[in-house]
MMTF fields as JSON, N, C-alpha, C and O atoms, coordinates in Angstrom:
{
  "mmtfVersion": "1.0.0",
  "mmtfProducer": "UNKNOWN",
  "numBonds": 263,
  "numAtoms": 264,
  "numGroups": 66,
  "numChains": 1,
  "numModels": 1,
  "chainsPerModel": [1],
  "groupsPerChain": [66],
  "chainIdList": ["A"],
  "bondAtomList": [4, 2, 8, 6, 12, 10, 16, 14, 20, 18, 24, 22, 28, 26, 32, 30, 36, 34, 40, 38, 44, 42, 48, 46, 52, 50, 56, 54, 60, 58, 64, 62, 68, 66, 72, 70, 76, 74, 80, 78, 84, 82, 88, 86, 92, 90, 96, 94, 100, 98, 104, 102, 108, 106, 112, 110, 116, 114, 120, 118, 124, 122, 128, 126, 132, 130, 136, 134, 140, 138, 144, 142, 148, 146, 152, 150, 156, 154, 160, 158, 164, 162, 168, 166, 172, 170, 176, 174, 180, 178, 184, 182, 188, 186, 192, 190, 196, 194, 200, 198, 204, 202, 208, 206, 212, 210, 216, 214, 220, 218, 224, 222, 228, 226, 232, 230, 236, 234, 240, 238, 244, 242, 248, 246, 252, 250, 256, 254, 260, 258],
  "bondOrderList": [1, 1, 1, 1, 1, 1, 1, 1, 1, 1, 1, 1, 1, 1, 1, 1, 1, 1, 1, 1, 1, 1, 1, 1, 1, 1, 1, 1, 1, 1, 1, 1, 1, 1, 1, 1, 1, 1, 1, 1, 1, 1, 1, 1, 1, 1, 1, 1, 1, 1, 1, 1, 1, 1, 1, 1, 1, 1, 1, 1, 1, 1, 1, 1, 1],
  "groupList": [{"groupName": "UNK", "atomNameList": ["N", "CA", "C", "O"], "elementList": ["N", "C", "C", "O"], "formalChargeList": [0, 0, 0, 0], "bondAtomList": [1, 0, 2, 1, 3, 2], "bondOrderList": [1, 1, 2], "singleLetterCode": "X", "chemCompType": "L-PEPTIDE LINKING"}],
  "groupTypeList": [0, 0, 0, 0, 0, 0, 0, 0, 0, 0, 0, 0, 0, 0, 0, 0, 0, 0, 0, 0, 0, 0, 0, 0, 0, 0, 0, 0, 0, 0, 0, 0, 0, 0, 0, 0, 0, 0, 0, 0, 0, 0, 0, 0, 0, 0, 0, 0, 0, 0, 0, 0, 0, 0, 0, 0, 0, 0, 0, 0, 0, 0, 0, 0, 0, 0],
  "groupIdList": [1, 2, 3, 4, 5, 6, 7, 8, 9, 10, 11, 12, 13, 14, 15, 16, 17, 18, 19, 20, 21, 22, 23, 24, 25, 26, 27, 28, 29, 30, 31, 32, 33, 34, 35, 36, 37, 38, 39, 40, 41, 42, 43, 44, 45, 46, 47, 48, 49, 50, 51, 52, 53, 54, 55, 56, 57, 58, 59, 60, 61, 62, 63, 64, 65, 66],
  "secStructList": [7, 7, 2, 2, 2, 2, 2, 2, 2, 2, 2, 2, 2, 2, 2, 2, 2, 2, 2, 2, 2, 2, 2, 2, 6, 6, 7, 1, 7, 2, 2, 2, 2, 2, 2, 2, 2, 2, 2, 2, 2, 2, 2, 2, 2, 2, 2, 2, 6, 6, 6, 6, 2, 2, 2, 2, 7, 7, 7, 7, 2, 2, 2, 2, 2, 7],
  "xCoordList": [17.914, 18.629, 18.921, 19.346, 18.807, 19.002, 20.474, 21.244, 21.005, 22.301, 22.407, 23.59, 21.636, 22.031, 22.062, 22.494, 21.66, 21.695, 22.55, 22.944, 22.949, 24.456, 25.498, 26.346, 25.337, 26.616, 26.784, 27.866, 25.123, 25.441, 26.147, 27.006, 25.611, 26.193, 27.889, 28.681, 28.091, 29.74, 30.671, 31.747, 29.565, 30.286, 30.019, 30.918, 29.076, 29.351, 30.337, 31.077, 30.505, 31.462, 33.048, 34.003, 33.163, 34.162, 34.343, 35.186, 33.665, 33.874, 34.342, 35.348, 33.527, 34.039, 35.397, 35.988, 35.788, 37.064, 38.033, 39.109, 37.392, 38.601, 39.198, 40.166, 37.355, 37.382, 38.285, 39.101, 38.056, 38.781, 40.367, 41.161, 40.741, 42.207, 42.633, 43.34, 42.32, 42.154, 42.502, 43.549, 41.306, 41.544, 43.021, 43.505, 43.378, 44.506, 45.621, 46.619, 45.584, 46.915, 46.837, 47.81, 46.237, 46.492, 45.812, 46.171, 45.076, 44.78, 43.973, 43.297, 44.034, 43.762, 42.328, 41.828, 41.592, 40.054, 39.434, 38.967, 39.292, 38.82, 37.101, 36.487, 36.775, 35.778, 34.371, 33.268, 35.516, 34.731, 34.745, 33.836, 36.07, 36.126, 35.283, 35.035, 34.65, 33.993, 32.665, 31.859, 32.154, 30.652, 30.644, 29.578, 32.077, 31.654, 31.084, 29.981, 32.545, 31.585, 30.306, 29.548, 29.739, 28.253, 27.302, 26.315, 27.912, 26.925, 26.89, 25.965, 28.11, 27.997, 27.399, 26.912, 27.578, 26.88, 25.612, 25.078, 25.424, 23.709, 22.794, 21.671, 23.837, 23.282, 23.077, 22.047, 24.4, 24.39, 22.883, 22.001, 22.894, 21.777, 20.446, 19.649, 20.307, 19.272, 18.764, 17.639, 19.884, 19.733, 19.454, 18.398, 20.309, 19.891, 18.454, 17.981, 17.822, 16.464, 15.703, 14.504, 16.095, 14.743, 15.079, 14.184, 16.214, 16.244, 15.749, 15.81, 15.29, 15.096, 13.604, 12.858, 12.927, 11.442, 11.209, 10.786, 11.344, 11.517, 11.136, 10.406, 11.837, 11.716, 10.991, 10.36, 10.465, 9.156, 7.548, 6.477, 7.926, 6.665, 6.253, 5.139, 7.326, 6.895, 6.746, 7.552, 5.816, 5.646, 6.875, 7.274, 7.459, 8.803, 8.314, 7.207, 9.283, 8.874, 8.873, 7.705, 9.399, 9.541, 7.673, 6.859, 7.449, 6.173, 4.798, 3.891, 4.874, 3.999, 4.08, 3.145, 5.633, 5.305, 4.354, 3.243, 5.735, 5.531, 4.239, 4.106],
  "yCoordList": [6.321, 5.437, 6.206, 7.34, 5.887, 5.995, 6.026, 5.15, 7.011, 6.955, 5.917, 5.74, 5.047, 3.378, 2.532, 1.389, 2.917, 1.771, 1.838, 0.995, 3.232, 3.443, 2.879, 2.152, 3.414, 2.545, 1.424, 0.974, 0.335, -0.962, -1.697, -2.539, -1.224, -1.283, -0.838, -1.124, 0.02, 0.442, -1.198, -1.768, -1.363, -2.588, -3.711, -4.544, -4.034, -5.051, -5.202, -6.183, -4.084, -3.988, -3.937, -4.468, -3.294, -3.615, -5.163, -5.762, -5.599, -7.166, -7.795, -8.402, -7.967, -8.268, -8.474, -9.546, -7.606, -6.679, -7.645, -8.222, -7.569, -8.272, -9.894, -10.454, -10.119, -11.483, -12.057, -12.945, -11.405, -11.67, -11.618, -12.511, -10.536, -10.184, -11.611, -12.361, -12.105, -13.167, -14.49, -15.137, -14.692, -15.736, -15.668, -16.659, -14.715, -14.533, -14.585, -15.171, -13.935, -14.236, -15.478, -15.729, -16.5, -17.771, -18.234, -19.124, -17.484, -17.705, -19.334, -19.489, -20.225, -21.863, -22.156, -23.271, -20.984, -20.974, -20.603, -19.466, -21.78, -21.555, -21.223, -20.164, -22.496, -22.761, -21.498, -21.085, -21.384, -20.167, -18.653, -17.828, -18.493, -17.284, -17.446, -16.33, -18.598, -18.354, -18.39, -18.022, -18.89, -18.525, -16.93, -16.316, -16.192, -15.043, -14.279, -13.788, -14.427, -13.697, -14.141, -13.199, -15.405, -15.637, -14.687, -14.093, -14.685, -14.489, -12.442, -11.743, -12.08, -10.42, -9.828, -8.711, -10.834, -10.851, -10.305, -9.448, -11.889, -11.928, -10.701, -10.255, -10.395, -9.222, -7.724, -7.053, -7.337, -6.263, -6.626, -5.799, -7.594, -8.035, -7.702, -6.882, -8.524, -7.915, -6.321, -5.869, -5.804, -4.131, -3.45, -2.843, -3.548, -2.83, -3.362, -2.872, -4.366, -4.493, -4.311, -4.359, -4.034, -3.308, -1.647, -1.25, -0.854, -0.01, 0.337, 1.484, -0.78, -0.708, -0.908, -0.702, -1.328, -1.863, -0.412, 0.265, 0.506, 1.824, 2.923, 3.911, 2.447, 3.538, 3.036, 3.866, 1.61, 1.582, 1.965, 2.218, 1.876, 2.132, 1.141, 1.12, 0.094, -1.383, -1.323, -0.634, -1.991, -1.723, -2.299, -3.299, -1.919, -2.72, -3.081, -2.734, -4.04, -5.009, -3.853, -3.749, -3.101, -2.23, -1.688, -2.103, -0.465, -0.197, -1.245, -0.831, -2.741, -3.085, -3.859, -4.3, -3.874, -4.451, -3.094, -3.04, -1.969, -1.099, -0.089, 0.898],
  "zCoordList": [-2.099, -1.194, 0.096, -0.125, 1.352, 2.017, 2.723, 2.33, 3.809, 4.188, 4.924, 5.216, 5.417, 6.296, 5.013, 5.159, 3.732, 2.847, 1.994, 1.188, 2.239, 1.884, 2.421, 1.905, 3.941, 4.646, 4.416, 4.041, 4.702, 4.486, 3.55, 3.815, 1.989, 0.702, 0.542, -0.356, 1.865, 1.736, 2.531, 2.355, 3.333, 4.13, 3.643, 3.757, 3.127, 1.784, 1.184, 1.263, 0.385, -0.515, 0.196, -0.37, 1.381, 2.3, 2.323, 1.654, 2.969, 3.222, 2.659, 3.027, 0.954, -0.099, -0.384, -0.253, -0.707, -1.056, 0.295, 0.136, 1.288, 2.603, 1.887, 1.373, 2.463, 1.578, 0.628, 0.875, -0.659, -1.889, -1.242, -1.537, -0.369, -0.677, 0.2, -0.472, 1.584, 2.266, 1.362, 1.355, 0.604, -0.646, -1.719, -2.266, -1.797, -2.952, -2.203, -2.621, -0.922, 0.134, 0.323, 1.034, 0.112, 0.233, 2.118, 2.888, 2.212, 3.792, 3.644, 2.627, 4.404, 4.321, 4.792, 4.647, 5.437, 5.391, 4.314, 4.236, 2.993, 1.357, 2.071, 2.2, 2.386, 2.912, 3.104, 2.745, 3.955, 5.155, 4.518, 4.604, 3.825, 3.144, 1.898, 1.442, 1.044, 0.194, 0.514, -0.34, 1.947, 2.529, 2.966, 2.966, 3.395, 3.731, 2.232, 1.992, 1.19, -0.027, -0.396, -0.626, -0.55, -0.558, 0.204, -0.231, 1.629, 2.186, 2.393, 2.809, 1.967, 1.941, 0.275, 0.098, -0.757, -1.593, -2.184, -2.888, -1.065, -0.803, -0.168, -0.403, 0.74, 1.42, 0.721, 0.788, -0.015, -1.111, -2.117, -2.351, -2.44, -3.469, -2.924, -3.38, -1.786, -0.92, -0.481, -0.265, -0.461, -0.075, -1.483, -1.664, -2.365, -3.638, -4.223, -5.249, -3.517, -4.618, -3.648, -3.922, -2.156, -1.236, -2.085, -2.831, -1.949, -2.624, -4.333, -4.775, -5.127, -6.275, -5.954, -6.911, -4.608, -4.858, -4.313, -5.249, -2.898, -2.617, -3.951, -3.862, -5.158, -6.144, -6.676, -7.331, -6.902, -7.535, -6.887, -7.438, -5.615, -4.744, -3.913, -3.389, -3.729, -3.44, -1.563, -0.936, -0.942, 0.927, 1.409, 0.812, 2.243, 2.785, 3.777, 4.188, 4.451, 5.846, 6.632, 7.007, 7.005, 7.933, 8.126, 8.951, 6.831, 6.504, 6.999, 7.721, 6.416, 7.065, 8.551, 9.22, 8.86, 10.673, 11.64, 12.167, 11.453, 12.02, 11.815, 12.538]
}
């Protein structure tokens, strides 16, 4: 893994963590605070299986644009 896919995965998990606390304080954007966890989620999910395809040997977008 990489140290940007580290960070990213740290700010994921940051977000998260905001998110949730947002939701339990009772903040009145349900809505919106449950598209952010979807959508920082999604993104953690996304990073750990470019990182899981990396250790299998798999081409990343990067590899074949560039």
């Amino acid at each position: 893994m990489t140290e940007a896919q580290q960070q990213a995965i740290a700010r994921c998990d940051a977000e998260i963590v905001h998110a949730k606390a947002q939701l339990l304080a009772g903040h009145p954007d349900i809505e919106g605070l449950c598209m952010a966890l979807s959508d920082w989620s999604e993104e953690k999910r996304m990073i750990e299986a470019e990182v899981r395809g990396a250790v299998a040997g798999w081409v990343t977008v990067e590899e074949v644009s560039g």
